[in-house]
Backbone bond lengths (Angstrom), bond angles and torsions (degrees), N, CA, C in turn:
res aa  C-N    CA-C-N  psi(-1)  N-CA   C-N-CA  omega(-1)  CA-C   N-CA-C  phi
1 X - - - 1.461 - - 1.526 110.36 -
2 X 1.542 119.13 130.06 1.662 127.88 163.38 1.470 102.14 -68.05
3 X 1.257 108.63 111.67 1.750 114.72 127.29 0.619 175.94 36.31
4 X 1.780 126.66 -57.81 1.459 150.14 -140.00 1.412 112.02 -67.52
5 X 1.540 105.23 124.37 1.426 115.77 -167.81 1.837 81.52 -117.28
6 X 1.255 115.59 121.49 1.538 123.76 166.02 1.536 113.20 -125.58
7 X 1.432 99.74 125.79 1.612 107.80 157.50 1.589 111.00 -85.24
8 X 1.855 128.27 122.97 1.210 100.88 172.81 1.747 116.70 -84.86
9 X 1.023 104.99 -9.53 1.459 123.39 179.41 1.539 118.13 -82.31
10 X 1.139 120.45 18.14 1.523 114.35 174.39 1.624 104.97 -103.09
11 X 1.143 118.31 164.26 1.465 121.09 -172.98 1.353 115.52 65.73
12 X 1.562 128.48 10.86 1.270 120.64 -156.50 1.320 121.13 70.16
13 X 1.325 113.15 28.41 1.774 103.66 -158.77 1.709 141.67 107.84
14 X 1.424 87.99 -28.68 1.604 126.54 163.65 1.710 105.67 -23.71
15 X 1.703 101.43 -74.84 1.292 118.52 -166.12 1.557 106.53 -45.89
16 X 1.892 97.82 -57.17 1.617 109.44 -178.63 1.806 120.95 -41.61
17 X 1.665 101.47 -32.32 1.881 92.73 -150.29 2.099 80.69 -90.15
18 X 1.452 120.05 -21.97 0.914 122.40 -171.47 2.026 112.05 -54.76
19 X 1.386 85.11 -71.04 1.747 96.93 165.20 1.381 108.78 -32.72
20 X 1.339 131.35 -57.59 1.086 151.30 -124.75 2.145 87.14 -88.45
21 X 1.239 111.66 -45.90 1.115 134.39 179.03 1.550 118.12 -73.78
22 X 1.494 115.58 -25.24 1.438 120.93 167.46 1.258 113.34 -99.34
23 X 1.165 124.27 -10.06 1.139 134.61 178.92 1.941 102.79 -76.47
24 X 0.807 107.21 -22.85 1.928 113.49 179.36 2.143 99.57 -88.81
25 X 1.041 100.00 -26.66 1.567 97.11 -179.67 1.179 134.77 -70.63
26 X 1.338 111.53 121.18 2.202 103.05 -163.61 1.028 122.39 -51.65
27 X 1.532 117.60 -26.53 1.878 121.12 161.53 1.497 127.67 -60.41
28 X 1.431 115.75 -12.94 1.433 115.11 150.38 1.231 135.47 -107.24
29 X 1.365 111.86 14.74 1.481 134.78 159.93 1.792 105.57 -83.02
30 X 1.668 124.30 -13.94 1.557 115.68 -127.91 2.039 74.84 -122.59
31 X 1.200 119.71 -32.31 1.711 114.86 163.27 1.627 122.49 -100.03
32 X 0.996 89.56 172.86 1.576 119.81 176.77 1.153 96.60 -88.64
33 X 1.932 113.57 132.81 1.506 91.48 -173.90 1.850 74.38 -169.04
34 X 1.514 107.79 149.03 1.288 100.15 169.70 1.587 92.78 -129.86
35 X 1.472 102.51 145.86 1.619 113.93 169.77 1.333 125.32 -104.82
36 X 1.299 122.13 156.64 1.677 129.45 177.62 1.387 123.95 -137.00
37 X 1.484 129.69 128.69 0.903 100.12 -178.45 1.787 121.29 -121.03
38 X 1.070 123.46 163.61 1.731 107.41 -162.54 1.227 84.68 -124.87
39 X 1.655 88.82 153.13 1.530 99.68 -166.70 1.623 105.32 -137.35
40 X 1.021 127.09 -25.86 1.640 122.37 170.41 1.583 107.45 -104.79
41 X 1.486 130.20 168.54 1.674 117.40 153.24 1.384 113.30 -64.27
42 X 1.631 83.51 147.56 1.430 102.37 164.84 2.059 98.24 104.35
43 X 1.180 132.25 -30.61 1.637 153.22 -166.66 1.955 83.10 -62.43
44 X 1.119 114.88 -50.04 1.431 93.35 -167.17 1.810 113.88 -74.46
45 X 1.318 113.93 -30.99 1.069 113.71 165.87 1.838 123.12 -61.06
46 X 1.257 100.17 -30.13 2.032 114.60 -178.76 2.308 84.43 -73.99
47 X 1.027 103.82 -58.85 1.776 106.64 -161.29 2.057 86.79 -40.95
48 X 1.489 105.14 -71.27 1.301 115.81 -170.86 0.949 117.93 -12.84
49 X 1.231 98.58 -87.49 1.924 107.10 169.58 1.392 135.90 -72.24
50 X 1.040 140.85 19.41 1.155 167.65 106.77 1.426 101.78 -26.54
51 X 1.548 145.87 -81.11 1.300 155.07 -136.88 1.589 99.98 -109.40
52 X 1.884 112.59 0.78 2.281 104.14 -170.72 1.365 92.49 -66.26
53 X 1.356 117.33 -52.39 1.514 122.75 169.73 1.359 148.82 -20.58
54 X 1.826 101.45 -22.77 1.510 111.95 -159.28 1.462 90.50 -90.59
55 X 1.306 125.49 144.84 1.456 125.86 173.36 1.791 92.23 -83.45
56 X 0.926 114.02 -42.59 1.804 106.79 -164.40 1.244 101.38 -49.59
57 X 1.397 130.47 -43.00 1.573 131.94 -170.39 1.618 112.71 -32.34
58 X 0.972 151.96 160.12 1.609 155.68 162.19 1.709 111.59 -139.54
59 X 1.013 95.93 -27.27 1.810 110.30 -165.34 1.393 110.54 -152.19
60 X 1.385 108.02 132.00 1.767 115.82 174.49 1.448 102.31 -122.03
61 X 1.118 134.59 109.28 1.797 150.89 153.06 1.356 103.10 -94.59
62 X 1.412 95.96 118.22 1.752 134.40 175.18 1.797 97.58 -103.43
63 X 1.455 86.26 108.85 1.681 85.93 167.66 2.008 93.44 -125.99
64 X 1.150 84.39 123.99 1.609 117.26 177.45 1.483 128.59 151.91
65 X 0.957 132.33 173.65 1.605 140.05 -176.69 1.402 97.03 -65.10
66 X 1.772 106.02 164.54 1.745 114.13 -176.38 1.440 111.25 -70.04
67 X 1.248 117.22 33.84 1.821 115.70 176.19 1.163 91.60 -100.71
68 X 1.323 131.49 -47.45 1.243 148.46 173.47 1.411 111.70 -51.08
69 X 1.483 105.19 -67.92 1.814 85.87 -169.63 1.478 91.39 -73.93
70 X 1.233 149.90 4.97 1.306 117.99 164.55 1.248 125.69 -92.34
71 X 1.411 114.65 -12.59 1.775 116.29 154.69 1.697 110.10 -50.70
72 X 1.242 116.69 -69.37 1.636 139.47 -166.06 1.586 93.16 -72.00
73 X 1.054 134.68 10.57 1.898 123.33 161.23 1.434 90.46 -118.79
74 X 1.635 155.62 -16.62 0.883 161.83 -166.50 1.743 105.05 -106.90
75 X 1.451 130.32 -14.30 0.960 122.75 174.76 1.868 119.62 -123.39
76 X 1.759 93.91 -2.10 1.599 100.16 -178.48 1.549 104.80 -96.25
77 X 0.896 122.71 137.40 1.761 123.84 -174.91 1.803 86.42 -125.28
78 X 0.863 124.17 -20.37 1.864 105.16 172.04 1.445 128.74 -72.47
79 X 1.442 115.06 89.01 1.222 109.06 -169.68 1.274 109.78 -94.37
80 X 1.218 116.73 51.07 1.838 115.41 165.23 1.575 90.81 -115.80
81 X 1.203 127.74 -4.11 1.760 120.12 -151.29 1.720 74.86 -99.09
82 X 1.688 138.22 167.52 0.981 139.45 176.34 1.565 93.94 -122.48
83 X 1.518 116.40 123.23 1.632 121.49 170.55 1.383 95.38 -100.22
84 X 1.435 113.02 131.22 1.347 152.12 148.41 1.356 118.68 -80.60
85 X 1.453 121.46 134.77 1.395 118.34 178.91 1.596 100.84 -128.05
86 X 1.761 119.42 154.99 1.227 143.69 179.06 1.014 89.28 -119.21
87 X 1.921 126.46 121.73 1.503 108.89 166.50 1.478 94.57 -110.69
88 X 1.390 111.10 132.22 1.661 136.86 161.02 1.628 116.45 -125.55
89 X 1.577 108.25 39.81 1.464 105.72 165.40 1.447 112.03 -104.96
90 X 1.378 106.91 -144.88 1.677 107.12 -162.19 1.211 92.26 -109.43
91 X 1.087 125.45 -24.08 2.219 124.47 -172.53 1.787 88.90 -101.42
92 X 1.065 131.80 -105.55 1.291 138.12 -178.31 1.697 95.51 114.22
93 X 1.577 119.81 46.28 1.019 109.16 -152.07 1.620 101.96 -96.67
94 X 1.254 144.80 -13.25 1.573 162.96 117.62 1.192 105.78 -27.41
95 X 1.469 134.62 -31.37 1.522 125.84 172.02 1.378 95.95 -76.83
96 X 1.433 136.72 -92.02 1.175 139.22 178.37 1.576 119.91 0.07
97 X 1.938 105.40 -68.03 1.332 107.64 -164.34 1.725 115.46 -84.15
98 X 1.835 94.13 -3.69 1.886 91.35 172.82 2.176 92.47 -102.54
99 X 1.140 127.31 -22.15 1.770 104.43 158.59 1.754 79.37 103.02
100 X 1.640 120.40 37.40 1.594 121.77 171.74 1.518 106.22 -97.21
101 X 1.217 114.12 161.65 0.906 143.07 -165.28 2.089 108.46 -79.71
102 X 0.937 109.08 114.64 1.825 114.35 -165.44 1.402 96.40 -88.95
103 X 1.039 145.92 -33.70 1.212 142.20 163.84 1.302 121.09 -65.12
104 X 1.602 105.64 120.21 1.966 119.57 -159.24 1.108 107.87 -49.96
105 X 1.712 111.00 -66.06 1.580 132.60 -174.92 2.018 107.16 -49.61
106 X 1.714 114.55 -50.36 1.064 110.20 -162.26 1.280 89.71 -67.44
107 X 1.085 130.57 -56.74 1.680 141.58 -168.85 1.667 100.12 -28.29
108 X 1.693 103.24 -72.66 1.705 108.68 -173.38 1.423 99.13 -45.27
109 X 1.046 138.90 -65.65 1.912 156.37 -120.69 1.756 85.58 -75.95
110 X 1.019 110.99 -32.33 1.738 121.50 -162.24 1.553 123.86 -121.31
111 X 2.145 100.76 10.25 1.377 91.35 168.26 1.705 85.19 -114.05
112 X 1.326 124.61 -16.11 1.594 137.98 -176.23 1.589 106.04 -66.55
113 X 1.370 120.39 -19.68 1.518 117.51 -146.95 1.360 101.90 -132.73
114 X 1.873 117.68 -26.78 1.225 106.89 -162.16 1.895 95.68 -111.30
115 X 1.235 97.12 150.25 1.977 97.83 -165.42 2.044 88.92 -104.58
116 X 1.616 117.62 6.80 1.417 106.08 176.16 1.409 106.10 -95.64
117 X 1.821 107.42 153.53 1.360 109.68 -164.69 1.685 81.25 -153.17
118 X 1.416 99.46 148.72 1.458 123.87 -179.62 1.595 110.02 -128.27
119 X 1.479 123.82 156.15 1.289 112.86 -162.94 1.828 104.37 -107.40
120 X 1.116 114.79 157.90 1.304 109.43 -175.86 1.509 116.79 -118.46
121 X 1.091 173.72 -22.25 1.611 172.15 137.43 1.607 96.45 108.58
122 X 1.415 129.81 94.53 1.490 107.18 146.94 1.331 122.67 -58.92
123 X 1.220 112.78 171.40 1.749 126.18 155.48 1.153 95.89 -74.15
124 X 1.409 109.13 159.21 1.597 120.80 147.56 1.310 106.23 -144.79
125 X 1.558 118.23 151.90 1.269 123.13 179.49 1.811 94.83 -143.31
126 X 1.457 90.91 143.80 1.789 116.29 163.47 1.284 135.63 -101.06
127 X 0.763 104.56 98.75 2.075 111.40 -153.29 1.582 103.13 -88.50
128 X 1.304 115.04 128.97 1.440 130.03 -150.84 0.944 104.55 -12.23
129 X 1.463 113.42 101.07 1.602 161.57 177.64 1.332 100.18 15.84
130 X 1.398 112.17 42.87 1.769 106.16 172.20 1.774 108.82 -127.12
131 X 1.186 115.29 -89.66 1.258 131.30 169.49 1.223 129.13 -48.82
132 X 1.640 126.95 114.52 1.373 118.19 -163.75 1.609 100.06 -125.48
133 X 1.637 111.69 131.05 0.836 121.87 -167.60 1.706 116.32 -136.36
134 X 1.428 122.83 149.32 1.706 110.00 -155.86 1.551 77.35 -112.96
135 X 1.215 131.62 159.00 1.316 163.64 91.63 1.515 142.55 -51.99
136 X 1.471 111.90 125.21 1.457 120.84 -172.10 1.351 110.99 -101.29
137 X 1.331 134.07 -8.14 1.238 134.35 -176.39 1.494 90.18 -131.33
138 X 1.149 125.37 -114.00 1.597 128.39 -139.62 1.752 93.16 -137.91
139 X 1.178 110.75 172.62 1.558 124.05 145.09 1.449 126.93 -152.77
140 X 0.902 105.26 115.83 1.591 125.96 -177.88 1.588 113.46 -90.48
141 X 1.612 89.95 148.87 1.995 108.84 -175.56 1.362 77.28 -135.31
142 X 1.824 87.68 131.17 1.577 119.90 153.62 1.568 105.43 92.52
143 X 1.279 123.86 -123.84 1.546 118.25 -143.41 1.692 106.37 -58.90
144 X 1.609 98.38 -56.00 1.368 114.45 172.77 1.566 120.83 -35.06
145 X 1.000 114.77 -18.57 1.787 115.60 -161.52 1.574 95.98 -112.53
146 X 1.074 107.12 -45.24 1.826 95.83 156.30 1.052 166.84 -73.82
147 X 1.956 88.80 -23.92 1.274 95.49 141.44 1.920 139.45 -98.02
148 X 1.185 108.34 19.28 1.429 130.39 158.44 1.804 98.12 -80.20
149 X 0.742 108.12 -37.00 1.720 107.59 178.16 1.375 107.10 -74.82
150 X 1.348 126.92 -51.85 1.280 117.69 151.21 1.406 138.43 -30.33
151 X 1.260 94.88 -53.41 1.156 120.44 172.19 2.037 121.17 -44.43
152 X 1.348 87.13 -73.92 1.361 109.28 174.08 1.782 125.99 -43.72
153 X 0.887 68.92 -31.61 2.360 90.76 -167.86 1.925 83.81 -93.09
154 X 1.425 137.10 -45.71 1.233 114.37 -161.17 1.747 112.22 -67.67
155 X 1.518 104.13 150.62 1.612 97.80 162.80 1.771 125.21 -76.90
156 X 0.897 116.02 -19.54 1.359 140.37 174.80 2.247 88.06 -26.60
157 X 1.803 98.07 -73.43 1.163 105.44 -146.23 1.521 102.54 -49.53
158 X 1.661 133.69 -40.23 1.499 113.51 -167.44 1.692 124.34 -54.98
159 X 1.602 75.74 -30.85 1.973 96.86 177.52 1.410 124.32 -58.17
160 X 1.772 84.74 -36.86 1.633 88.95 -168.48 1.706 106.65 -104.40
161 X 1.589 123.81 16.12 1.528 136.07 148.61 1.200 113.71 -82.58
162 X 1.317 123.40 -31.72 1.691 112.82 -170.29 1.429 100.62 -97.43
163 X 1.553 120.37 6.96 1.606 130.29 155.31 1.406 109.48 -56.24
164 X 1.131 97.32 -63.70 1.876 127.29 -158.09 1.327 108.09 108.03
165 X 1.106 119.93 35.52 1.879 136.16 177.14 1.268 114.54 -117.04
166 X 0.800 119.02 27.67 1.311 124.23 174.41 1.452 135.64 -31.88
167 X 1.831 105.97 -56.05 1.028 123.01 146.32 1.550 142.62 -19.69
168 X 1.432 88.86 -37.68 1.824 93.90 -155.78 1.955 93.85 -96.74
169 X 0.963 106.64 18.08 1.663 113.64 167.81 1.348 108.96 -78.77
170 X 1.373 118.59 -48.11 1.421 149.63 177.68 1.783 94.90 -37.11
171 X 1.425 83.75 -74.07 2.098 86.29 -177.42 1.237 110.93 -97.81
172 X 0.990 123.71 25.76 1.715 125.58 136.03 1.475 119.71 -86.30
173 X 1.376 109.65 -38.54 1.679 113.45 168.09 1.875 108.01 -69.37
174 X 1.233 107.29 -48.99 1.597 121.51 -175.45 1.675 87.82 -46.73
175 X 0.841 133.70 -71.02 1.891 139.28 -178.92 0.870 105.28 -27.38
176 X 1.479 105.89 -74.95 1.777 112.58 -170.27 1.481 114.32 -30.61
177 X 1.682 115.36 -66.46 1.144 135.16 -142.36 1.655 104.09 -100.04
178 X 1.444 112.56 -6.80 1.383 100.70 175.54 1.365 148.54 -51.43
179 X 1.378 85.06 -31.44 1.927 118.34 -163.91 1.500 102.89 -86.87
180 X 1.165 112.68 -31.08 1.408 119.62 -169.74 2.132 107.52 -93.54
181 X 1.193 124.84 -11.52 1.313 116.84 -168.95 1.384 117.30 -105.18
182 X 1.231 123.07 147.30 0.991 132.48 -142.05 1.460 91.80 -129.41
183 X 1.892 116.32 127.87 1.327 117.56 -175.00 1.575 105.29 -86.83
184 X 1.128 80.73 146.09 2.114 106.14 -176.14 2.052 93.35 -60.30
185 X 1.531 93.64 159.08 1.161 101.00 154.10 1.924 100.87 -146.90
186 X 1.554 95.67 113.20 1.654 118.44 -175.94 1.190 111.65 -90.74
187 X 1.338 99.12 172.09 1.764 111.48 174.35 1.662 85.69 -139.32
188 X 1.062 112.00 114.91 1.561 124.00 143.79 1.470 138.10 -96.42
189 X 1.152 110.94 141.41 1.497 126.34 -169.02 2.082 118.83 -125.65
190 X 0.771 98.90 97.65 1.437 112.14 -179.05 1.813 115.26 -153.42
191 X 1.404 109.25 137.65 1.219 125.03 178.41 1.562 134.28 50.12
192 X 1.179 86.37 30.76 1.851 120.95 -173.40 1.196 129.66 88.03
193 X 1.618 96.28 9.67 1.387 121.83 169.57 1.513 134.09 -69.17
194 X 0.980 136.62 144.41 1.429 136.18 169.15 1.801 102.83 -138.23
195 X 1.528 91.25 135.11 1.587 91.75 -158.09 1.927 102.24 -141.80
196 X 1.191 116.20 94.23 1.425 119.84 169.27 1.791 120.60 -78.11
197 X 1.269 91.33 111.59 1.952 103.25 -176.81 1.581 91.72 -115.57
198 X 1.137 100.02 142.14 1.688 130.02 142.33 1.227 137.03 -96.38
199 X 1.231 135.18 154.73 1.630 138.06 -166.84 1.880 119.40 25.23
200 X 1.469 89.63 42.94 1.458 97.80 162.53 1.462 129.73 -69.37
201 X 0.986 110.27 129.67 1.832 120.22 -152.55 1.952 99.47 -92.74
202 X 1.374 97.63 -36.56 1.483 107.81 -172.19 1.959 122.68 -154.20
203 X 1.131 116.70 138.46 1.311 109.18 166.76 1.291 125.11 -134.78
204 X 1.274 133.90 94.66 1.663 125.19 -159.57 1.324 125.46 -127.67
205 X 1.603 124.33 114.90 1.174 122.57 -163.11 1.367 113.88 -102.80
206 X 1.232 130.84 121.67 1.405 118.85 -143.13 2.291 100.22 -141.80
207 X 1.101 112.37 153.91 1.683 114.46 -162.67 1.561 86.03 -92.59
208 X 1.539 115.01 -46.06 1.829 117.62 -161.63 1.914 100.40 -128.90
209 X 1.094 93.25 169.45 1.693 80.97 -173.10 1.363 108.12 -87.07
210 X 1.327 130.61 -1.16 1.641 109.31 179.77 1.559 120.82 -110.52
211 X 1.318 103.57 -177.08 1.480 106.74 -159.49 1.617 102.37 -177.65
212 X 1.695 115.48 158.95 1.391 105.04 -175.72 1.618 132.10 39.97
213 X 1.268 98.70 50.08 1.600 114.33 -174.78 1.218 120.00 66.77
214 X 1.453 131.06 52.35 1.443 120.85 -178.96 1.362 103.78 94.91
215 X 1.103 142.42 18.73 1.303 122.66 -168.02 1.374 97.00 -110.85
216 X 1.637 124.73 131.81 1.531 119.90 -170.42 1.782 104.56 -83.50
217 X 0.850 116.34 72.65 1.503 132.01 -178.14 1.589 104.02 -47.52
218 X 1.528 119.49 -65.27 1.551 123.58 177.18 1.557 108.46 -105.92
219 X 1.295 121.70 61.12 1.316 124.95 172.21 1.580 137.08 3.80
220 X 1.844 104.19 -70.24 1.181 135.84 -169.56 1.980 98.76 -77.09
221 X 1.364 118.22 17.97 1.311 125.48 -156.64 1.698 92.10 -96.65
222 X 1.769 113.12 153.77 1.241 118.86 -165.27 1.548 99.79 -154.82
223 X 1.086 122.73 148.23 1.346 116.16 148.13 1.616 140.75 -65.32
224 X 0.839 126.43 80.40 1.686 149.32 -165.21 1.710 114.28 -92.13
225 X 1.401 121.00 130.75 1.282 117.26 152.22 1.021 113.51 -54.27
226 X 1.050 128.66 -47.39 2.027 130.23 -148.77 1.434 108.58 -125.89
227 X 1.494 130.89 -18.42 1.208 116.30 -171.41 1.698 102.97 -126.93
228 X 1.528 96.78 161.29 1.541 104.48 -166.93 1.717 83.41 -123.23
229 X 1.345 107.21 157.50 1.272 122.09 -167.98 1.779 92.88 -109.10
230 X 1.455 120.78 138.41 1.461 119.30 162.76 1.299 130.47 -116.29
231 X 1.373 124.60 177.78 1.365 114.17 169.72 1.273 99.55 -171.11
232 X 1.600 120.27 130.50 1.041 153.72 -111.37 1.923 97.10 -140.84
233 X 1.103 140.46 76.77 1.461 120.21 -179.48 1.835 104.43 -90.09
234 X 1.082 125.64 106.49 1.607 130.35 174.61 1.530 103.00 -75.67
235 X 1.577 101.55 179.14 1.254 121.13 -172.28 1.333 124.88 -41.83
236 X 1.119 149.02 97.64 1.652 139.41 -128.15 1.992 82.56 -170.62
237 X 1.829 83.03 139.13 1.516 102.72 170.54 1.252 129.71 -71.81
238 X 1.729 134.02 148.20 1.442 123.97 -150.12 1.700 82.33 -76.42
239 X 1.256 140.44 -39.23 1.347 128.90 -146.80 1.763 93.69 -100.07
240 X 1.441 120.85 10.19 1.761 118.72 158.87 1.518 108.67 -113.94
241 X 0.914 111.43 6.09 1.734 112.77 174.00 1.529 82.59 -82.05
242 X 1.339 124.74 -62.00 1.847 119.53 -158.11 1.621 75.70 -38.43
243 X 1.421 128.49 -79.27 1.314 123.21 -126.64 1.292 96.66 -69.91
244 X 1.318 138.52 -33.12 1.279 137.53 174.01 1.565 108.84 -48.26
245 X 1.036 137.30 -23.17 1.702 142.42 -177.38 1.311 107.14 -88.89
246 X 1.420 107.73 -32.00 1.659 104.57 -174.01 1.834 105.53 -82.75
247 X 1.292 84.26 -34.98 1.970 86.11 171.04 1.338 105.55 -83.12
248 X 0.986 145.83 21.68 1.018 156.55 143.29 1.290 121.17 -67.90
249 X 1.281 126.03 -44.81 1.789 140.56 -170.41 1.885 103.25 -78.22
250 X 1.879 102.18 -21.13 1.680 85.65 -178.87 2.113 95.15 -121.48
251 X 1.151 109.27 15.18 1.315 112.52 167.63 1.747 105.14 92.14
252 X 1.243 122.73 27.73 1.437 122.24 -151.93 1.171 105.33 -112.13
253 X 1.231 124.52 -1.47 1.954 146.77 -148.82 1.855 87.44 -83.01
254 X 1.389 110.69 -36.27 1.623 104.56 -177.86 1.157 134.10 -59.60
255 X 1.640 109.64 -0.04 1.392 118.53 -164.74 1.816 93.94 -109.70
256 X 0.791 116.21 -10.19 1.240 101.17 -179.01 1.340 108.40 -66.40
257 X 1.641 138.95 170.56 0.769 135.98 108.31 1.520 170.34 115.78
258 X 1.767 91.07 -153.14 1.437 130.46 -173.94 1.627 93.63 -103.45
259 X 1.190 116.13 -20.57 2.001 118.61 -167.19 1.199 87.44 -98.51
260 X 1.581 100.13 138.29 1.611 118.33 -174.79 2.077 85.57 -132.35
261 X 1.011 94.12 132.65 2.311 101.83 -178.74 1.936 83.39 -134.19
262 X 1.696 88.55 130.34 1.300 98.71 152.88 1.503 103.99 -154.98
263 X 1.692 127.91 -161.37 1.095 119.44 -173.53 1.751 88.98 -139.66
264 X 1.697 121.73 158.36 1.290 116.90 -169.40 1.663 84.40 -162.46
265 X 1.336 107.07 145.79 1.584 111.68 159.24 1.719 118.94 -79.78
266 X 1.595 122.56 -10.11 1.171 130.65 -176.60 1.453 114.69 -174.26
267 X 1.378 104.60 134.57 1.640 129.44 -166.74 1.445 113.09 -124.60
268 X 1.197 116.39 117.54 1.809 123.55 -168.38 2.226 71.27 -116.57
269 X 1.112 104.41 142.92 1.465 132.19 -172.18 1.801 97.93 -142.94
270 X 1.587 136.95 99.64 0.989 153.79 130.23 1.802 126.71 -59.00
271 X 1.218 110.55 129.51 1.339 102.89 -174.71 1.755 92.20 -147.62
272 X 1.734 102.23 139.07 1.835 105.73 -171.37 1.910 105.96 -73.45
273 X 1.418 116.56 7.09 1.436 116.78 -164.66 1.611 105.98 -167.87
274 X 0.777 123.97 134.92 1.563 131.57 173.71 1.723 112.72 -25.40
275 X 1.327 140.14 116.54 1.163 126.53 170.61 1.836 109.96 -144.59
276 X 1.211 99.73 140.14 1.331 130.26 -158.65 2.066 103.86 -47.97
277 X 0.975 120.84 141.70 1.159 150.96 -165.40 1.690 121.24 -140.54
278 X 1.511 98.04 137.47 1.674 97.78 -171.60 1.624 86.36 -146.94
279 X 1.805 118.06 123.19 1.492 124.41 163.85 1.669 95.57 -107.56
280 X 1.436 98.90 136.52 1.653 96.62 174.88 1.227 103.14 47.47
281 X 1.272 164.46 -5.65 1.357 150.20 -174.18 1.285 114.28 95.84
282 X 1.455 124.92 24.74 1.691 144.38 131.75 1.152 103.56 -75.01
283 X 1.666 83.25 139.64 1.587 84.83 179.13 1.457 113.78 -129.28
284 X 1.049 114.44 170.03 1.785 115.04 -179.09 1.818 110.40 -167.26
285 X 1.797 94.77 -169.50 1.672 84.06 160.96 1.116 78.88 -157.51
286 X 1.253 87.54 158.63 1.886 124.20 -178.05 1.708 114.48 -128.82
287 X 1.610 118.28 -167.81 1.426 121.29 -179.54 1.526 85.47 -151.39
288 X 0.708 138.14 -80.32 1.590 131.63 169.88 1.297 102.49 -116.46
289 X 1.992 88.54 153.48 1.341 116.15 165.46 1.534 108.12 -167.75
290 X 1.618 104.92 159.30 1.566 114.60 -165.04 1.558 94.17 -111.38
291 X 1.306 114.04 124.35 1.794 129.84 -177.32 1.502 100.05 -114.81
292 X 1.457 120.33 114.91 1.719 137.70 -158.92 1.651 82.38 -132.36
293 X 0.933 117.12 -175.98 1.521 168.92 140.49 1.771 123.23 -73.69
294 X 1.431 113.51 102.84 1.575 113.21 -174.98 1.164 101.75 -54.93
295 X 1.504 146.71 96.65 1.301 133.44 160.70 1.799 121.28 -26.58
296 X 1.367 119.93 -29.34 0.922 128.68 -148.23 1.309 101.40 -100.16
297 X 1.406 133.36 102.93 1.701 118.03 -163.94 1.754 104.11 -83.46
298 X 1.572 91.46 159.96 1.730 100.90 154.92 1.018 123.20 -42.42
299 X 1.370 129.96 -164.94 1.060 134.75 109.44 1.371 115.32 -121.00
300 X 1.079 128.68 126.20 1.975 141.43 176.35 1.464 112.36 -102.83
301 X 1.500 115.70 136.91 1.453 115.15 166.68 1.206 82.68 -115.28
């Protein structure tokens, strides 16, 4: 039996008219398939685990934006079951950096039909040494996580998704919040390293390079069993961060610099005071936490 974990509310609606459209197709007339639908945050992660249990399960298809599949990879612990994703949100930024198919119908037609499956590695991170949580895109400390918080809370963004601007929320929040933030001073720990920085602007450990709708945030980023890709923004001026965002939109941000990119199998992140945090575009704050590699792969059609 399929699965189907649906947000109708992602994309503005996106997800809903999408279903709505596979739902007329003889290949979802042709299985057994049970559907769900979540309706507040956090529902796809409660559905997940709720259903790792069911032996009938065979297949889990997530149709909604990466808030979604990052609830439902955060709440499925059965990794023999293969999760499939439909992205119909406003970033599609897990479609992009796994090379899926953006079109709803082509997407279904070719996770229903095709029996090949490739494995995927979340992140996971442990946020002062309690709470452990996986990531499908990246997670970022400091500027990035606040202004996604910005981001998130403004009305601007639904307006400016059903544009196809999505983006430009990003540096409308980046504005807001510039003047007011205050750079971290970390202690990092990786590869027998111990590493004291000051007026760190950003730190983001990321599986694929994009983020915030396409935007190649960690460039030099790959899909890896074992290694997480980083990126490092140092002491940098409030009026070269703008320009750092705009080189950002064509991947060019690496030449600066203030950007330090390397690759590590594990990241211990120390901070002398609570500072703001964004996984997938949740947000929080932490003081330490250890960012690994899920040993344990997906499985993706």
């Amino acid at each position: 039996m399929y699965l189907l974990i649906v947000n109708p509310h992602a994309g503005n609606g996106k997800a809903k008219q999408a279903f709505e459209r596979i739902q007329k197709m003889e290949s979802f007339h042709s299985i057994e398939q049970k559907t769900l639908f979540t309706d507040a945050p956090g529902e796809g992660k409660v559905i997940a685990a709720n259903y790792s249990g069911d032996r009938r399960i065979k297949h889990v298809i997530v149709i909604g934006g990466d808030g979604t599949m990052h609830e439902v990879m955060n709440g499925w612990v059965n990794q023999e079951v293969p999760v499939s994703f439909i992205p119909t949100g406003s970033g599609n930024d897990f479609a992009r950096g796994t090379g899926q198919n953006r079109n709803a119908e082509k997407q279904w037609q070719k996770i229903i039909s095709s029996p090949d499956r490739y494995c995927y590695w979340n992140g996971r991170v442990q946020l002062d040494n309690s709470e452990n949580k996986k990531f499908i895109n990246s997670i970022g400390v400091g500027i990035d996580a606040i202004t996604t918080e910005a981001a998130n809370k403004s009305r601007l963004k639904g307006w400016l998704n059903r544009l196809g601007l999505g983006k430009l929320i990003y540096l409308i929040a980046l504005i807001r919040v510039i003047w007011s933030f205050q750079p971290m001073n970390i202690r990092l720990k990786y590869d027998g390293k111990v590493r004291t920085l000051q007026n760190v602007w950003l730190i983001s450990a990321a599986n694929h390079p994009y983020c915030g709708g396409g935007l190649k945030v960690v460039p030099h980023a790959v899909l890896h069993q074992e290694y997480l890709s980083i990126l490092i923004v140092h002491q940098i001026s409030r009026k070269k961060i703008l320009l750092l965002f705009l080189l950002i939109i064509f991947g060019l941000h690496r030449f600066l610099k203030e950007v330090e990119l390397f690759r590590t199998k594990e990241l211990v992140i120390e901070a002398d005071s609570p500072v703001r945090y964004q996984a997938d575009g949740e947000t929080g704050r932490l003081r330490t936490c250890l960012i690994t590699k899920d040993q344990r792969a997906v499985h993706i059609i």
